[in-house]
C-alpha positions as CSV (number, residue, x, y, z in Angstrom):
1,X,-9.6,-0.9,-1.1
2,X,-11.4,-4.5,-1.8
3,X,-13.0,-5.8,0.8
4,X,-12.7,-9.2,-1.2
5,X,-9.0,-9.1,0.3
6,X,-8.0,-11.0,3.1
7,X,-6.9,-8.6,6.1
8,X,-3.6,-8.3,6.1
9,X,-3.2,-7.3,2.4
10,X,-5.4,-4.6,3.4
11,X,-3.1,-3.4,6.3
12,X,-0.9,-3.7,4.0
13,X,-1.9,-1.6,1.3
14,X,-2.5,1.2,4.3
15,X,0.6,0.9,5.5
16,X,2.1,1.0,1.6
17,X,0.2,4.5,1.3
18,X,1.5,6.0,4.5
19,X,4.9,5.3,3.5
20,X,4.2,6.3,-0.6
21,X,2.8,9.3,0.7
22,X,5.7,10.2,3.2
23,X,3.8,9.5,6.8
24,X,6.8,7.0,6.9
25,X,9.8,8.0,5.0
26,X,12.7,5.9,4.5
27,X,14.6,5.8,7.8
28,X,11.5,6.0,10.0
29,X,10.4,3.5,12.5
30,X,6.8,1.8,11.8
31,X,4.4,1.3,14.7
32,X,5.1,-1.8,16.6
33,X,2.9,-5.1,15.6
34,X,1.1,-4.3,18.9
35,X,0.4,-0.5,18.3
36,X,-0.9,-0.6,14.5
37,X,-3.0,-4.0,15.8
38,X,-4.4,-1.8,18.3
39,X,-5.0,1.3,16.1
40,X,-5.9,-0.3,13.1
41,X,-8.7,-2.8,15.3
42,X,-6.7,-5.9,13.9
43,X,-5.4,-9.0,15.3
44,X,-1.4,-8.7,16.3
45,X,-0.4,-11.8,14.2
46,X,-2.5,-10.3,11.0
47,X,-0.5,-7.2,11.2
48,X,2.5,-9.3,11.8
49,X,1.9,-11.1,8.6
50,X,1.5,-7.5,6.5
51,X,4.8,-6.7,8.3
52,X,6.7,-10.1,7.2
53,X,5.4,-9.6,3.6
54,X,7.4,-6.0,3.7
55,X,10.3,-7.6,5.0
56,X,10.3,-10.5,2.7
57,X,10.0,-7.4,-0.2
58,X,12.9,-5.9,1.0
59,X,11.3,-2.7,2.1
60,X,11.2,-2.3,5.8
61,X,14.7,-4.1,8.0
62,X,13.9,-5.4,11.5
63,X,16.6,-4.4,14.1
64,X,15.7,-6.8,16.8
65,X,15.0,-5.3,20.2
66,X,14.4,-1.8,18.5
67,X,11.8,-2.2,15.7
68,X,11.1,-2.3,12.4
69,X,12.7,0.8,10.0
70,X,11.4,1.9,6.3
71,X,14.2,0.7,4.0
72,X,16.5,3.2,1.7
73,X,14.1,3.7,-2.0
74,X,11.0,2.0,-0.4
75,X,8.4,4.2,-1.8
76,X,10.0,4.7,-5.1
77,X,9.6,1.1,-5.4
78,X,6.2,0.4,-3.7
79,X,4.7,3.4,-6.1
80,X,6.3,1.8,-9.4
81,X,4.7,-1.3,-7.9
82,X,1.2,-0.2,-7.2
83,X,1.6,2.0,-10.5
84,X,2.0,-1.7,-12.4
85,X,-0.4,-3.4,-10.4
86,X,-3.0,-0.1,-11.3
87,X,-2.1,-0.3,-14.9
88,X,-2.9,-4.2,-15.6
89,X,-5.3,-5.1,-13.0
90,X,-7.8,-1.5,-12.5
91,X,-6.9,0.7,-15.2
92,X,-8.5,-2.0,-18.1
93,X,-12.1,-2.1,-16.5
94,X,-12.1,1.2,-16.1
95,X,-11.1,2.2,-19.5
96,X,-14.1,-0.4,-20.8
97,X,-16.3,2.0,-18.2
98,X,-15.3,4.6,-20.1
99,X,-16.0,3.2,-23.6
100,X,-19.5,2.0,-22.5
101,X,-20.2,5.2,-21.3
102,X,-18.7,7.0,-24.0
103,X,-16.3,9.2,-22.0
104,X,-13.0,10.5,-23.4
105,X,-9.7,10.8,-21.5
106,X,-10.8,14.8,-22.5
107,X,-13.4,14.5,-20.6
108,X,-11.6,13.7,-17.5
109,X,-9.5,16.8,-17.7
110,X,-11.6,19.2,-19.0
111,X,-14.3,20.6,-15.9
112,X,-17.9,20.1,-17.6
């Protein structure tokens, strides 16, 4: 993760791993604003800002009162997402890594 990015793209991007990688799976409740603040060491209204970007993506609904739920087909769309974002924005640098340093894509799979 950047450390170039502000703070709450960053709890963001945590929180988009944990529910890529099934620690929330669709359905599931998140951790209350207050909660993740405190776990993560952040400020309540920067985590509440990460939250009102997943809401405004259409991947988490809010059921006032109760809390906020992973949305049906989240992390199917969050990975084909980040697996864009990873194509045009990292993959390009480090494929001209790669050709400085003369490394294959055979030399990624195949143990030295």
């Amino acid at each position: 993760m950047s450390d170039n990015k502000p703070v709450y793209l960053r709890l963001r991007d945590r929180i988009a791993a944990s529910i890529i990688e099934g620690e929330y799976a669709e359905g599931d409740m998140l951790p209350s604003v207050r909660a993740f603040a405190a776990e993560q060491g952040a400020n309540p209204l920067t985590v509440a800002k990460a939250y009102q970007q997943f809401q405004a993506d259409g991947l988490i609904r809010v059921q006032r009162g109760v809390g906020m739920f992973v949305r049906e087909g989240a992390a199917a769309k969050l990975r084909e997402s980040e697996k864009q974002a990873f194509l045009q924005e990292e993959w390009p640098e480090i494929r001209r890594k790669m050709d400085r340093l003369a490394i294959a894509l055979e030399d990624l799979t195949d143990p030295a």
